[in-house]
Structures are given as C-alpha cells and as structure tokens.
C-alpha positions as CSV (number, residue, x, y, z in Angstrom):
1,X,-27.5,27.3,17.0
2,X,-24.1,27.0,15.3
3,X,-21.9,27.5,18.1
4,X,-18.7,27.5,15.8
5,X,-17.9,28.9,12.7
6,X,-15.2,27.8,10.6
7,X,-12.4,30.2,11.1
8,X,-10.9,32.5,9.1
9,X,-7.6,31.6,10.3
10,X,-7.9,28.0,9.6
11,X,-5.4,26.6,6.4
12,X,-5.8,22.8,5.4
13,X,-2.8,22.3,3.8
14,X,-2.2,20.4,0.3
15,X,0.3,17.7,1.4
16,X,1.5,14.2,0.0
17,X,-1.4,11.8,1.0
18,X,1.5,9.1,2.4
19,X,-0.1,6.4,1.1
20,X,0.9,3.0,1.1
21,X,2.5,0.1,3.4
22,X,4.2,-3.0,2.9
23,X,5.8,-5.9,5.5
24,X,7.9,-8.3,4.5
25,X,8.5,-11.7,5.3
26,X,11.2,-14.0,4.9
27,X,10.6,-17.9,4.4
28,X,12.8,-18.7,7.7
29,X,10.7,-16.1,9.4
30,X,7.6,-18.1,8.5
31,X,5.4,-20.6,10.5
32,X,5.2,-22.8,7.6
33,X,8.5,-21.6,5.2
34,X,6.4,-18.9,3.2
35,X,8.1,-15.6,2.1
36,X,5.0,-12.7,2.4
37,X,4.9,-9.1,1.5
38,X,2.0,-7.1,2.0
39,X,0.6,-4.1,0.6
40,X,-2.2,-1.7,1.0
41,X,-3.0,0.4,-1.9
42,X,-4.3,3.4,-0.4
43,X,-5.9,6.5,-2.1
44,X,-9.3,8.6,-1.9
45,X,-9.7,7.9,-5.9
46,X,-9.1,4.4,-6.6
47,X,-11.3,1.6,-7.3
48,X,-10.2,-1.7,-6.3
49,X,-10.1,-4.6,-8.1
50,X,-7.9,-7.5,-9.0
51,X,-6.7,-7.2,-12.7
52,X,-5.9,-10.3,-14.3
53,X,-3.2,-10.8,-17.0
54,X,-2.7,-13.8,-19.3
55,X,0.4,-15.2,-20.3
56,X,1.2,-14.3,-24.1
57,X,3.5,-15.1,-26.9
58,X,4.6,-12.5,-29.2
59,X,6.3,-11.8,-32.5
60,X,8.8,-9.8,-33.4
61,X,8.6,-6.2,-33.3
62,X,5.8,-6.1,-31.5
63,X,5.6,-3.1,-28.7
64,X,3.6,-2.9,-25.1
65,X,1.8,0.4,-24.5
66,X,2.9,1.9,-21.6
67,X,-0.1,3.4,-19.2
68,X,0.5,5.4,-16.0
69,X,-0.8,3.5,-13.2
70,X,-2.6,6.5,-11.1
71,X,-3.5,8.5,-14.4
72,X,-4.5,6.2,-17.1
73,X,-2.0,8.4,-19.4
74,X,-0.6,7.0,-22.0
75,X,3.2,7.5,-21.7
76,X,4.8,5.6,-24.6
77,X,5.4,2.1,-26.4
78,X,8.5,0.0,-25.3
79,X,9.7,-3.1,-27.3
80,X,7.6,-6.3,-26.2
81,X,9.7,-9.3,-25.4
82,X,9.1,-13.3,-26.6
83,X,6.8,-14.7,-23.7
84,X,5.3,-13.4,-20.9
85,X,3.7,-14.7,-18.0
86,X,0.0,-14.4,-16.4
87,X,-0.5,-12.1,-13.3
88,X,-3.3,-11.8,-10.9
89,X,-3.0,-8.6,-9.0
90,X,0.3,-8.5,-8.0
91,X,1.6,-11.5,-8.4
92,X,2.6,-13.9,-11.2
93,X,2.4,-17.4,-12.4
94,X,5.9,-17.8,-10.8
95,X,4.9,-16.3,-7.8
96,X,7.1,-13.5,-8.2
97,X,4.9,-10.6,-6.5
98,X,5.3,-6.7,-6.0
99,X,4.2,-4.0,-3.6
100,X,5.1,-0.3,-3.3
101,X,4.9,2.7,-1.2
102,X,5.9,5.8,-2.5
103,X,7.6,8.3,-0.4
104,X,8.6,11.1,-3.5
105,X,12.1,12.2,-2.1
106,X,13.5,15.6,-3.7
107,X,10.8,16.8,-5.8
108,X,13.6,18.0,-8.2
109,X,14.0,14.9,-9.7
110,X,11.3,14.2,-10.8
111,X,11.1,13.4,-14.7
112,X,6.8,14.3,-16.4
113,X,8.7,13.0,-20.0
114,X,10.1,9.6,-18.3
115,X,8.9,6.6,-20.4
116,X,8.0,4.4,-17.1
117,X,5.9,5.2,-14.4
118,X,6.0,3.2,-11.1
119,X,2.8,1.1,-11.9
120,X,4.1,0.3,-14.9
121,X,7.6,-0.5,-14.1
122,X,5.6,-3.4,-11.3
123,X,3.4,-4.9,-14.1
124,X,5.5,-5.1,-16.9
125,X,8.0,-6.7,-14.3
126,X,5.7,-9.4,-13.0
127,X,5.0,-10.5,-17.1
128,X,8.4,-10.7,-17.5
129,X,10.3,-12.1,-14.4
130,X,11.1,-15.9,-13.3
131,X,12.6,-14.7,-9.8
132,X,11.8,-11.3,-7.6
133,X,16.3,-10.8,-8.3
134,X,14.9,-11.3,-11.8
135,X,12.3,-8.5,-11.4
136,X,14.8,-6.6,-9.9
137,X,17.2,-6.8,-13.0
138,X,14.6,-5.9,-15.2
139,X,13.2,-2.5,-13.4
140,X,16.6,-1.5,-13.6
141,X,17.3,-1.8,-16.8
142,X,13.2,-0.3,-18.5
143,X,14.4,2.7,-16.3
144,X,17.4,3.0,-17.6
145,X,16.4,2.2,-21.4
146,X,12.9,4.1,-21.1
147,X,13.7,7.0,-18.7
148,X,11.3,7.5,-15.6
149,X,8.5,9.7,-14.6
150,X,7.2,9.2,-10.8
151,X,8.9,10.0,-7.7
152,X,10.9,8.1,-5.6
153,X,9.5,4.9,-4.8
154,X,10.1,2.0,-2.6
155,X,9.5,-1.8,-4.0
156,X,9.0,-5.0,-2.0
157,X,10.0,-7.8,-4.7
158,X,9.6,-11.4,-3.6
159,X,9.3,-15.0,-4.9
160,X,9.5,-18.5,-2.8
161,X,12.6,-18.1,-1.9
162,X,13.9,-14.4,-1.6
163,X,12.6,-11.1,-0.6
164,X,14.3,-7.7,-1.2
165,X,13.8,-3.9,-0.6
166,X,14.3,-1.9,-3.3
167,X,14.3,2.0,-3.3
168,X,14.2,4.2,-6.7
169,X,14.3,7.4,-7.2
170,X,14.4,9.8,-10.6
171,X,17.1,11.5,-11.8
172,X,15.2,15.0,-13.2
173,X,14.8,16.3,-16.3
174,X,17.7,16.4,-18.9
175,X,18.8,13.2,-17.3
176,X,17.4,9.9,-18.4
177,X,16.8,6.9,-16.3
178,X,16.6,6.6,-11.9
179,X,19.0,5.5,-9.3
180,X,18.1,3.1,-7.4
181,X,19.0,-0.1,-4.4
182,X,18.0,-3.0,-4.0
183,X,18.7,-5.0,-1.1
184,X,17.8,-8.6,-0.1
185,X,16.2,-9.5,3.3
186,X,18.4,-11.5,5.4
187,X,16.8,-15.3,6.3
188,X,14.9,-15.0,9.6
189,X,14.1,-11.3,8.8
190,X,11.3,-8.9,8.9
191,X,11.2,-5.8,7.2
192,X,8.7,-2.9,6.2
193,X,7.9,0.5,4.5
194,X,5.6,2.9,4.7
195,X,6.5,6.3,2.4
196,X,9.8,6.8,3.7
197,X,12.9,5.4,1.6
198,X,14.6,3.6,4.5
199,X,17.4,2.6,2.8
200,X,21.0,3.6,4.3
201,X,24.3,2.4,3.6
202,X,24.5,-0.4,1.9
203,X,26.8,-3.2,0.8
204,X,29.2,-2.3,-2.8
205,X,30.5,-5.4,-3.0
206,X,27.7,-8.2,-2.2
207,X,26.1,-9.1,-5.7
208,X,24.0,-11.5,-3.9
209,X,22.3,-9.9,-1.4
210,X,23.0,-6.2,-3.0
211,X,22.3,-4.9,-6.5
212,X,22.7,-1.1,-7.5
213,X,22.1,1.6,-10.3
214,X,26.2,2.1,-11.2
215,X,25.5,5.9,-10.8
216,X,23.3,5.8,-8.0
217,X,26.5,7.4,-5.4
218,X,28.2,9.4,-8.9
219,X,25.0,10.7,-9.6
220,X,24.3,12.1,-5.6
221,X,27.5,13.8,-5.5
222,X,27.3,15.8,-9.1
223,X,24.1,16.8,-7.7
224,X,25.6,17.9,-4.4
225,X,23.4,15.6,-1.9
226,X,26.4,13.5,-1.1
227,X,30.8,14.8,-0.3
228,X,31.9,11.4,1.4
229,X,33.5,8.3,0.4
230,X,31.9,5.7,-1.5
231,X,31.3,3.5,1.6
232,X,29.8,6.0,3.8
233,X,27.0,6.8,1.4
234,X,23.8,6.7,3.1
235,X,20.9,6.8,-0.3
236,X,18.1,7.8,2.0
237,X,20.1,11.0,3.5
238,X,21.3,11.8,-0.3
239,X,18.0,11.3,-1.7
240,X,15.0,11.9,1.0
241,X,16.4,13.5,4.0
242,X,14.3,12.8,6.7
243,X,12.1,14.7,8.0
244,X,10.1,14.7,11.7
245,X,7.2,14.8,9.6
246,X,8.6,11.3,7.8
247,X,9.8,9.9,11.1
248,X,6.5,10.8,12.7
249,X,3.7,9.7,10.6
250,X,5.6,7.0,8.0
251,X,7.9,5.4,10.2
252,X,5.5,5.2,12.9
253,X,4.2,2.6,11.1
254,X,7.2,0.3,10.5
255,X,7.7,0.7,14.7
256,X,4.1,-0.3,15.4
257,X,4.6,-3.4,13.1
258,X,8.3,-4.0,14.5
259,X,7.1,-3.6,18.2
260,X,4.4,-5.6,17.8
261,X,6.6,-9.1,16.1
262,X,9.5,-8.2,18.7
263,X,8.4,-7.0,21.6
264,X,11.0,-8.5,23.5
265,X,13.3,-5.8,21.8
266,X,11.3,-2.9,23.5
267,X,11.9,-0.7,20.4
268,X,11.7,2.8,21.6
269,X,9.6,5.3,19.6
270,X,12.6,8.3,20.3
271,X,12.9,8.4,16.4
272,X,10.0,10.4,16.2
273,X,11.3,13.0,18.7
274,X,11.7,16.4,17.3
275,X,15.6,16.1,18.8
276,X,16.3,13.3,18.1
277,X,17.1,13.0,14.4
278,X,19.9,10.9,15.0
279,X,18.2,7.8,15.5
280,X,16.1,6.1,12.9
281,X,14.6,2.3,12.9
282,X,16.9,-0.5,11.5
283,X,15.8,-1.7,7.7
284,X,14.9,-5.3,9.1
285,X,14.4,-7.3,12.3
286,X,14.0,-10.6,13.9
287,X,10.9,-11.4,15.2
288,X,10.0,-12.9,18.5
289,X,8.3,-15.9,17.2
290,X,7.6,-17.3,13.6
291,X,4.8,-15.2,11.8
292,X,1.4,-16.8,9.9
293,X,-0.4,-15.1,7.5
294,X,-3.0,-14.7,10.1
295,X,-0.7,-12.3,11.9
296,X,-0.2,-10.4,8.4
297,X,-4.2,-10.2,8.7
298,X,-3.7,-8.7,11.9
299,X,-0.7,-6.5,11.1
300,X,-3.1,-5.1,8.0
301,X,-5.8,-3.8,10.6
302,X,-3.3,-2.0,13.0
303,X,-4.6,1.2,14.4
304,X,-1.4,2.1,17.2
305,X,-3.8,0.0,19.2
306,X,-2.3,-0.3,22.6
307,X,0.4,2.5,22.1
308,X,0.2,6.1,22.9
309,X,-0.9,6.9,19.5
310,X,-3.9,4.6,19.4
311,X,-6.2,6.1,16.9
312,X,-9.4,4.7,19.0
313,X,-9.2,7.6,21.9
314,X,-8.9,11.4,21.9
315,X,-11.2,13.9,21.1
316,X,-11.3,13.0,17.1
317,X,-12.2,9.3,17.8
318,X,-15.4,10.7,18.6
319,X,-17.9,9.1,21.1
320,X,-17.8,5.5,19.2
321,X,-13.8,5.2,19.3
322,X,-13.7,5.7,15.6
323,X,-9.9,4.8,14.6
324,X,-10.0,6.8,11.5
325,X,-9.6,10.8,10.6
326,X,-10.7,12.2,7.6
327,X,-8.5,14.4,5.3
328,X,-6.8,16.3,5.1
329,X,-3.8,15.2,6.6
330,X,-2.2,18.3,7.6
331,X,-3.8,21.5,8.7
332,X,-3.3,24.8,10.1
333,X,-4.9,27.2,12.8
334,X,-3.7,30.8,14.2
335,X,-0.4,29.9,12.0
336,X,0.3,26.3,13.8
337,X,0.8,23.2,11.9
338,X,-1.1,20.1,13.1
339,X,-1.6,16.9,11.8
340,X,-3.7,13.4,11.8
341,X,-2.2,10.4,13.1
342,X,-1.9,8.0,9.8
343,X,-2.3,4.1,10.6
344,X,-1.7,1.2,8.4
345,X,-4.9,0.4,8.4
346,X,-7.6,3.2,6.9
347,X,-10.1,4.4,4.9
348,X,-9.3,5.1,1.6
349,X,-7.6,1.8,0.9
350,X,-8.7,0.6,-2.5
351,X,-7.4,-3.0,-2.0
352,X,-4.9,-4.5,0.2
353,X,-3.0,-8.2,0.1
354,X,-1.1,-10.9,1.8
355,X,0.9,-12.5,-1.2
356,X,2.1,-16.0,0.4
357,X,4.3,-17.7,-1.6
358,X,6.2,-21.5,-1.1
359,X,8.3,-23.2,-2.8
360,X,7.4,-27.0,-1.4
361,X,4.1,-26.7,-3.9
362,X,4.1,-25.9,-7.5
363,X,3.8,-22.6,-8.7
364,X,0.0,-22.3,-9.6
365,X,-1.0,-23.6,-6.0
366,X,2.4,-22.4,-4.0
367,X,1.3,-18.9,-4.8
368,X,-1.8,-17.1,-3.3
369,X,-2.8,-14.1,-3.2
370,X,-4.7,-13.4,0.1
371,X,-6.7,-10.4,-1.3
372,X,-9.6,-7.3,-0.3
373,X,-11.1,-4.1,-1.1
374,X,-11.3,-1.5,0.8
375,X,-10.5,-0.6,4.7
376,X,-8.1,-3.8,5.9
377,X,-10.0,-3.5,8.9
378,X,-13.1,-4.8,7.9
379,X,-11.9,-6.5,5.0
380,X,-11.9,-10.2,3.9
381,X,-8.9,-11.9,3.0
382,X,-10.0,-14.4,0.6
383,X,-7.5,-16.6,-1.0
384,X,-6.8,-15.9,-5.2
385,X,-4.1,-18.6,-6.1
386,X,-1.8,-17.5,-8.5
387,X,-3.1,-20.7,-11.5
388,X,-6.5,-19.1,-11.5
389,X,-7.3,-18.2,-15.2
390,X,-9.7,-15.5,-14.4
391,X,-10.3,-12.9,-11.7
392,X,-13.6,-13.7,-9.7
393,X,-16.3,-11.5,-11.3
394,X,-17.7,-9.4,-8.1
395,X,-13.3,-8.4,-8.0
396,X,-12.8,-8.3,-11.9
397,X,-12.1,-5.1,-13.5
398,X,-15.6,-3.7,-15.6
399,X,-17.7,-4.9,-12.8
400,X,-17.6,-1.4,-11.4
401,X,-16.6,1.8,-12.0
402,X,-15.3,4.1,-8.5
403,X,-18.1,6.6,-9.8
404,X,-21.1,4.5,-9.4
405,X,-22.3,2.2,-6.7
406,X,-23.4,-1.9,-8.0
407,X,-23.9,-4.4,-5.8
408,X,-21.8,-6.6,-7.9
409,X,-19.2,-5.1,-7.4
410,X,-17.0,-6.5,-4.3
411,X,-15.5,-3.1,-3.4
412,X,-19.0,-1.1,-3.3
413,X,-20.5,-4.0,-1.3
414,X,-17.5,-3.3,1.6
415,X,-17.4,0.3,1.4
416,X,-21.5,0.2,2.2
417,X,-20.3,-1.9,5.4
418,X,-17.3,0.1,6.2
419,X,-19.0,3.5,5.7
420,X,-22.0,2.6,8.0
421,X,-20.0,1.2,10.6
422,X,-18.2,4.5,10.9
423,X,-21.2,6.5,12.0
424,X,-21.2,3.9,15.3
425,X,-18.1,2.3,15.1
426,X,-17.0,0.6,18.3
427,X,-20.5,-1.1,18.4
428,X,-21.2,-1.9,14.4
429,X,-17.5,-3.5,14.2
430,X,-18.0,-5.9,17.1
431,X,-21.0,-7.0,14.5
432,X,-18.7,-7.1,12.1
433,X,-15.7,-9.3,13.6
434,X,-17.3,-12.8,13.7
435,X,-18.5,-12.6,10.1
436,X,-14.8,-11.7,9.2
437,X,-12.7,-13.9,11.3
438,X,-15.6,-17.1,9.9
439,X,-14.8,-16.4,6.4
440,X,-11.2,-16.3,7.1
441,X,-10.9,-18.5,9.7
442,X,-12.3,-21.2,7.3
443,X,-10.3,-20.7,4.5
444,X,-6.9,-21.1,6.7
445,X,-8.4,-24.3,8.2
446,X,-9.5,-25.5,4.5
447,X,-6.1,-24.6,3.0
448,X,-4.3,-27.3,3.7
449,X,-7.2,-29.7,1.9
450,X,-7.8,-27.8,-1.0
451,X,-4.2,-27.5,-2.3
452,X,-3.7,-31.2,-1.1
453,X,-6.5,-31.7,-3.8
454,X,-5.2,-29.2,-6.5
455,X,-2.0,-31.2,-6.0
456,X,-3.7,-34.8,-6.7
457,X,-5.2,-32.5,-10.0
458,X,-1.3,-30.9,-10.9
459,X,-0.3,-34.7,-10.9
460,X,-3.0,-35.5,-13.9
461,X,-2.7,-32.5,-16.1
462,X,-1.6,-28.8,-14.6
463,X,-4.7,-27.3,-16.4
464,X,-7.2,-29.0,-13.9
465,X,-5.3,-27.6,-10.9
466,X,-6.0,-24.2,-12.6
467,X,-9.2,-25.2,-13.4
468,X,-10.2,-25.9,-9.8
469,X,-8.4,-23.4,-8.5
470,X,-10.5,-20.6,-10.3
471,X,-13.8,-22.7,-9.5
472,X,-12.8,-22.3,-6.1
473,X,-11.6,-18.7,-5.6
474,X,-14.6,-17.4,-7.5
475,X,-16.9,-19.6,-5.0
476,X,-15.4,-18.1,-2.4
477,X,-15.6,-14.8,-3.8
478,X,-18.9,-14.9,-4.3
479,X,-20.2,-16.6,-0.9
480,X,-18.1,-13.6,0.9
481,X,-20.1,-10.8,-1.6
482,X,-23.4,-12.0,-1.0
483,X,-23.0,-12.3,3.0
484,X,-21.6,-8.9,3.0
485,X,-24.4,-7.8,1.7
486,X,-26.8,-9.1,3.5
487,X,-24.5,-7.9,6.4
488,X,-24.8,-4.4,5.1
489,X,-28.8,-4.6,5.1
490,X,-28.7,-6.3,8.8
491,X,-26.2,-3.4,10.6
492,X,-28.4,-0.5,8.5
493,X,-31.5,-2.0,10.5
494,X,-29.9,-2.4,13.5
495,X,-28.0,0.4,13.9
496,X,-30.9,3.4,12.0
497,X,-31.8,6.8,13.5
498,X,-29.0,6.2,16.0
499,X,-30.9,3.6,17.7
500,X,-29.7,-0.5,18.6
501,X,-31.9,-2.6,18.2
502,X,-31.7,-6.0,20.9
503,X,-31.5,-9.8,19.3
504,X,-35.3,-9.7,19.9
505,X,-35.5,-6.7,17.4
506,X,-36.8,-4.2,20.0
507,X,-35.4,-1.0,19.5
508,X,-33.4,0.5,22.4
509,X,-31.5,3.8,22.8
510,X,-28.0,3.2,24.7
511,X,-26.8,6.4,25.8
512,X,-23.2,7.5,24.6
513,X,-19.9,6.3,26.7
514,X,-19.4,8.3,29.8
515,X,-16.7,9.3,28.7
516,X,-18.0,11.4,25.7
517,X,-20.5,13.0,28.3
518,X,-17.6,14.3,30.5
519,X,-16.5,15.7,27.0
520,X,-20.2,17.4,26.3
521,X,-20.1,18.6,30.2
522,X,-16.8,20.0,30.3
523,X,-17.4,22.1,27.0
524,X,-21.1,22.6,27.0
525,X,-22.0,21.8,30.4
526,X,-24.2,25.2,31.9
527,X,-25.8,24.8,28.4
528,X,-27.6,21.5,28.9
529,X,-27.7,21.2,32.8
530,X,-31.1,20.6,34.1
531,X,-32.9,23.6,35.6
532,X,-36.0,24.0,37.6
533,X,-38.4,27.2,38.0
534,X,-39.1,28.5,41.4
535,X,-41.1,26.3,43.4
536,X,-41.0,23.9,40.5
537,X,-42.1,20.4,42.2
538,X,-39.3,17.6,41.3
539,X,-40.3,15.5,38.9
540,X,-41.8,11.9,39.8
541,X,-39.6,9.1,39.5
C-alpha cells in the first residue's frame, strides 16, 4: 500500500546548483613549502576526465577557437599568440594551475554575445601564463579585448610561489568586457570559496598583492550598486549581495574548512543566522598547524562531520547514515521553502584535485596534480605530474562518453562503486576506506623516491624525467582502475538483496540501526506491531 502520495502542494524549485569549491594554500602554510588549491568540479552532467594540452608554436595570424566550457558552443576565434605551454587538467608546465566556483551575482549582467566564457578564460590562461600574477594579467585583459559571457565567477590562481583570489563578474549587454579583483593570499594564509564572491574591500594602492579592472568601482556606481567613496567599496555587496541563502549553504562550506584548520579560533557559525547579516567570514585565515596534502584529501571528503549540520544523521541520511541528498536543492511544501544541506564533498562531482606545486624541484616534477573522478569521498587521489606528455588512458578524454558506461573508463568504474555504496552506505564505505587510504597512502610515502629519481633523469636530459613521469602516472592510473573494479564486483556480492555476507562468505541479514527502528515505530508503529489471536499460544523460542 502506498501510504503517501506526492502532494499537490509540493514545488521543487529550479535553483543555481551551487556547484564548486576550492581551498587555498600558501607555501608558508605548507608542511613541506607547497602552495595548493583545490577544486571540485561538481555538476549532474559532466564527465570527468583529465584533458591534456601540448605545448605549441604558432605563426602569425593564426586564431584559437573559442569553446564554452559547460556547453561545447562555439563562441568565437581570438588572435593566437607565439608559444604556448602544455597543460594537464588544470595545471601547466609551469605549474601555474586554476580552479573556480561560480557564484553568478546579479543576473543582469550577464553578457550570451561575450567572446569568453569562464572555462575558456582558465584554459587559454594556463597555455599562456609563466606565473598565476601572469594568469591574472591575462584574464583581464581577453575579457576586456573579447567581451564576456558567464556569470560572476570566482578564480583560485596559483604557481610555486603565490596564490591569489580572484572574483569576476560581467558587465551586461551593451557593455563589453567584466570587472573584476584579484587579490593575493598573504604568506602563512588559508583561504577558500564555495559560490559566493567573498571579496570585500580591498586594497587601491597595493600592485603587489592587489590587481583590479580600472572600472570595476566606476562601473558599480553608474549602475547604482555602489554611492560611497572609493575606499569604502565593498565588490561583493556591489556585485552579489548576500543572501541567507549564500551565507547558509556556500559559506558554510568555507566555515567547515576554516574551523576544521583553526580550531583554536572557535569560528562561530552566526553568519548563517537569518539576523545576523552583519557578520560574514574573513577572506583568509591562519591555520593552527602547517597543512599536507593529505589534509587537502581530507578537506575534499568533508560532510559537516562533527558539526550540527553533519549530513550523516537526520531523517534524510536514511537508516545507513548516507551523507548525501539528491536534487533538487531547494523545494517547496504548503508554500514553505526548504532546502538540502550542500557539503564539499558530493555526488555529482565530475572530478576533483589537489594541485601541489614547489618551487625547490623543477617544474615538470615540482608540479602535480593530485587528481579523481567522481564523489571526493570515495575517490583516489593519484598523482599526474605536470611533465607527463599524455593523460593516462582510463582518465583521457575519448575513453568515455558521460552517456555510456565502459569499464575503461576511470570515472564509470568509480561511479559503479560510489553508486552501490549509497544503497548501504555506512557499511559499504568502511569496505571502501582501506582500499582508498592503500593507494594513497603509498603514493605519499613513494613521493619523495620517485621525484628523487625523476630528478637524477632531469639532470641527464629533461625529456626522460617526462618520460618517466608519464610511465609512472599511467601505472598508477591503471593499478587503481583495475582494483576498483574488482572492488565494485566484491561490494555487489557482498552487499546483494540487502544482505552482508561474513569473511567466510555466509550470507547474514543484520537488522537496521536502532535508531532507524525508533523512526519506523514512531511513524508506523500500530502498523507493524506484533499481534496475537485470542487464545493464540506464544510462539516457541
């Protein structure tokens, strides 16, 4: 019997998916000197891979066809320059690397007939830039020679030696180009983003550590967002007021991350109080201690764990603490607005990364690019150095398409995992850990040999560096690709018809937490309880 049917009165609102989140590491914030900035590229339609560019020559008068990123529209043609450089995934043979969350601002500006999109603007960036200031420099000025046609976005921009925070936003149709900041991370600083600009006042008069559109404060007051002086301009209130739905489900994610690499600052989550609008997070921090990339690893897979938002309880964790919720975000019932709680770690992400880069190594072995498909959670980080000359074939772009399943490709082979261990997930993922934290535990512990012996290579010639380098990210690739699908077989066996089978193989049937029972009592308890006829003799035990 269907005891409910789907009301009438329910909505599921069309909302902004908020996807994306990035940290960001400075080198004095670092165990071991690295800058890192991470990124999870999260959306229900996109395949992951990890796209590989080469570095190229060119003639003059030659163009570059610009492509948007989400679409696969073809936008335009820009002017190509002399050289450019090789990038896998995000980052580049100089180790420059980029990561974005977009958090859309006033829809009013933006631009369909803008001649650069935000993927674009990254990619074309990375082929083109020595240094992330570099990078910086050059976004600026394709937006402002080409137009721009996505919302507001917000980039982290880093090489071995800086890291800055850089927020852009359109300036609608009729008027060409965006207006954007871009500010560099102090030393010893942590920062994040997570679909909110973030960005408040700002420095006018700091070239080094500060870099702006010239109209980016002009521009806010023609449009009326903005009446004050110069210096108490404030780009996020100009140009995405906050909202409590911002506070509460994008920066939510920059205070779990802060409060969990300073805790000793007891960060308060007030900012997500409906009256309290007043107080917001600060852009950056100092952490309590120096942070690894392991920690990155850990900050990837955050579910509010531990807080009061801690996506493994309540009643839509279901009876196996399941940390995700499915879409839609936002919806409605009897004319109230609910929502989901969003975590940096979920779902739909298509790939995520750690980019580590150092400048005490040379670039094709200083730079990697700690990189997987799919949920972070149950991911593997697996480390693609930024001299490889190819991408691994089970992450290469053509191995798979997001419409149909191959178990070649690396991101089908993780969502079969994933997706099972949903459907029992405080159980499947314990299965799931020791495989994961293996694979990546050894790399970490191999590191240190393995660019040791790249360097001894780098000495001879710096192609037999790359050379190894690819051998030995595609090895890796492939050992993880073929365990995880063996995994996939093993947990489908173990875990089928709802049953658990014991290390012997016998199947047993463990009965649901007691908590979940409460749950089934409390709602459907009179329904299920245990009768007996009259004179019914109890039952033998």
């Amino acid at each position: 019997m269907l005891r409910y049917l789907l009301p009438a009165t329910l909505l599921l609102l069309p909302t902004a998916a908020m996807p994306c989140t990035n940290f960001l590491v400075t080198r004095t914030a670092a165990a071991d000197g690295s800058t890192m900035i991470t990124y999870a590229a999260d959306s229900h339609e996109l395949y992951g891979d990890l796209g590989y560019i080469p570095a190229g020559l060119h003639r003059p008068g030659q163009t570059v066809d610009v492509i948007e990123w989400d679409t696969n529209r073809f936008i335009g043609r820009i002017p190509q320059v002399e050289q450019t450089f090789a990038v896998v995934g995000n980052m580049n043979e100089h180790q420059v690397s980029i990561g974005e969350t977009t958090f859309t601002g006033r829809e009013e500006l933006a631009d369909p007939k803008g001649g650069m999109d935000y993927g674009s603007l990254m990619f074309i960036a990375l082929q083109r830039a020595r240094t992330a200031r570099e990078a910086v420099q050059i976004m600026g000025e394709l937006v402002a020679a080409h137009g721009y046609c996505s919302t507001g976005e917000a980039f982290s921009i880093a090489d071995p030696n800086e890291v800055w925070f850089t927020v852009m936003i359109g300036k609608g149709p009729g008027n060409k180009g965006a207006v954007w900041v871009a500010q560099r991370v102090p030393d010893g600083y942590v920062s994040a983003h997570a679909n909110y600009a973030r960005v408040g006042r700002f420095p006018l008069d700091d070239p080094k550590n500060c870099l702006y559109s010239p109209d980016v404060i002009s521009f806010a007051r023609d449009k009326g967002y903005f009446t004050g002086s110069d210096e108490e301009f404030h780009f996020a209130d100009a140009y995405h007021p906050i909202t409590w739905f911002d506070a509460r489900v994008c920066e939510a994610r920059v205070w779990s991350f802060f409060r969990s690499v300073a805790p000793s600052q007891n960060i308060p989550a007030d900012f997500m109080s409906e009256d309290r609008k007043d107080v917001q997070l600060p852009l950056w921090i100092k952490p309590d201690r120096k942070l690894t990339v392991h920690d990155l690893f850990r900050a990837m897979r955050d579910h509010f764990e531990g807080t009061p938002y801690d996506l493994t309880h309540g009643v839509g964790a279901g009876p196996f603490h399941l940390p995700y919720r499915w879409r839609p975000l936002e919806w409605e019932i009897d004319g109230v607005k609910y929502f989901n709680e969003r975590s940096t770690s979920t779902q739909q992400t298509g790939f995520s990364f750690i980019a580590q880069m150092r400048s005490s190594l040379p670039d094709p072995i200083g730079g990697v690019l700690w990189f997987g498909v799919d949920d972070a959670s149950s991911t593997v980080y697996i480390p693609m150095y930024a001299g490889i000359t190819e991408a691994p074939y089970n992450f290469r772009k053509g191995t798979g398409t997001f419409t149909q399943f191959s178990w070649d490709s690396a991101f089908w082979v993780f969502n079969f995992v994933s997706n099972w261990a949903y459907t029992r997930y405080c159980d499947i993922i314990l299965d799931i850990r020791p495989v994961q934290w293996e694979f990546e535990g050894s790399f970490l512990a191999r590191q240190a040999d393995v660019e040791k012996a790249a360097v001894a290579l780098y000495r001879q010639a710096p192609e037999l560096a790359r050379e190894y380098l690819t051998r030995y990210s595609a090895e890796q690739s492939a050992k993880v690709v073929e365990r995880w699908r063996r995994l996939g077989v093993e947990l489908f066996v173990k875990y089928m018809d709802g049953n658990v089978r014991d290390s012997q193989g016998k199947v047993t049937h463990p009965p649901l937490p007691e908590d979940w029972y409460r749950r089934i009592i409390k709602e459907d308890g009179e329904q299920f309880r245990v009768r007996k006829f009259p004179g019914e003799p109890e039952p033998k035990k």
